[in-house]
C-alpha angles and dihedrals in degrees: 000000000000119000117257116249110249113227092264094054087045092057098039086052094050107038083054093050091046096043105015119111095195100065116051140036111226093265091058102046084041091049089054095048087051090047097052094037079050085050098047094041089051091050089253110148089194131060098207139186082274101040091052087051100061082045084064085048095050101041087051131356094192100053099045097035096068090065103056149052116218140065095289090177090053094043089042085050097050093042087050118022093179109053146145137200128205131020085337098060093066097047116072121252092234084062105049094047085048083055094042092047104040130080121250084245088058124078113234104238097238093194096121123125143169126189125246107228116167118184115239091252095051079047084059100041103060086032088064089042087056088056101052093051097046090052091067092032105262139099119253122286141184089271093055098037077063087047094049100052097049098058082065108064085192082072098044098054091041080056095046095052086060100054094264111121113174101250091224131059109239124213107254116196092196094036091038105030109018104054097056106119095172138359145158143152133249136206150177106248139106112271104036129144106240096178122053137176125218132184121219097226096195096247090098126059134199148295090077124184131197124222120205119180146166135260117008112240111294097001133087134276124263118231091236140332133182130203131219119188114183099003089303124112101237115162136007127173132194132204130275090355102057114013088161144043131181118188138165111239134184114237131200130203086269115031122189109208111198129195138200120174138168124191148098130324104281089021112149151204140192128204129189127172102195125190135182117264116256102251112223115243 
């Protein structure tokens, strides 16, 4: 669980995201101001990851649309109820009614304010697309704000539950990477190994699944190709009907993966056994 921010770190991050001119391109710092005048206006004490998310909407559709699934209008209309584009969603309400309503003789009051409240995690979030941007010598924009957002899965889940789903699917070291408990490819020549062994270390946990695809990366696919782990027929696949299989499988300490294939010279398989990370008490 990440550590709270104390009232001092609070104020230095936002008075450097609010006066900096290191951090953040124009849209950005303008899409936060629209998002904390939408909060305030919508009786919302705190501007949060969502909240900041219809701002980019509404500072700009087409920048912030690309990189998303989901009805972002209709999302944007049930967070804020109350909400402008344009020129207008950066000026208070108070204000314009007070134009619209005063005589050109007659001085607008400006006294209107409205605070500027951003949750830790929000703090987090542009502070991370700042440094994204700085690292390659510019100030954060829309595309790194996306970036961002998906290296935090936190952020990503808080987003989901509200209809956004990042467009696009995003490379993952401990999802990719860290949860392979086995894998190998196959192919059709002469020399390789059909039956392997594999040992279940303990850093990974059920359910597991096995993945069987074809072909493997740049070569051809096999005709066919089944799979047998512990003695049990588990997966198969065909070409062109079924290039790929996911199952769940049972593993012992001391697995014994099988393989039989049939195909072309330079036909393929690959072969992947995933668990769950075991989560530390």
């Amino acid at each position: 669980m990440k550590p709270s921010l104390n009232t001092s770190q609070r104020s230095f991050s936002l008075q450097r995201m609010t006066f900096g001119t290191d951090l953040l391109s124009p849209e950005i710092a303008e899409s936060l101001h629209r998002a904390s005048l939408a909060c305030a206006e919508n009786q919302r004490k705190e501007t949060g990851i969502l909240d900041f998310f219809c701002g980019l909407y509404l500072q700009d559709r087409d920048a912030i649309t690309p990189y998303f699934t989901g009805d972002f209008a209709t999302i944007v209309s049930q967070n804020f109820p109350i909400h402008r584009f344009g020129r207008e969603g950066l000026i208070p309400k108070v204000m314009l009614d007070q134009t619209a309503s005063t005589d050109e003789a007659e001085p607008c009051s400006s006294d209107f304010s409205f605070p500027l409240n951003y949750s830790d995690e929000l703090h987090r979030l542009i502070w991370l697309s700042a440094k994204l941007a700085n690292a390659v010598g510019k100030k954060a924009s829309v595309r790194d704000v996306v970036a961002a957002a998906a290296l935090d899965k936190a952020w990503t889940d808080e987003l989901q539950r509200s209809g956004l789903v990042l467009s696009r699917s995003t490379a993952d070291f401990d999802r990719d990477v860290g949860t392979v408990v086995f894998h190998d490819s196959q192919h059709m020549g002469e020399g390789w190994q059909r039956t392997r062994e594999f040992e279940l270390d303990g850093a990974l946990q059920s359910p597991f699944q096995l993945e069987l695809s074809t072909p493997s990366g740049p070569f051809r696919p096999v005709h066919s190709a089944k799979v047998k782990l512990n003695g049990i027929e588990v997966a198969s696949v065909s070409w062109p009907n079924k290039p790929t299989a996911r199952v769940e499988v049972e593993l012992l300490s001391l697995n014994r993966i099988e393989f039989e294939l049939d195909g072309p010279s330079f036909g393929s398989i690959d072969v992947t056994v995933r668990g769950n990370r075991v989560q530390p008490q």
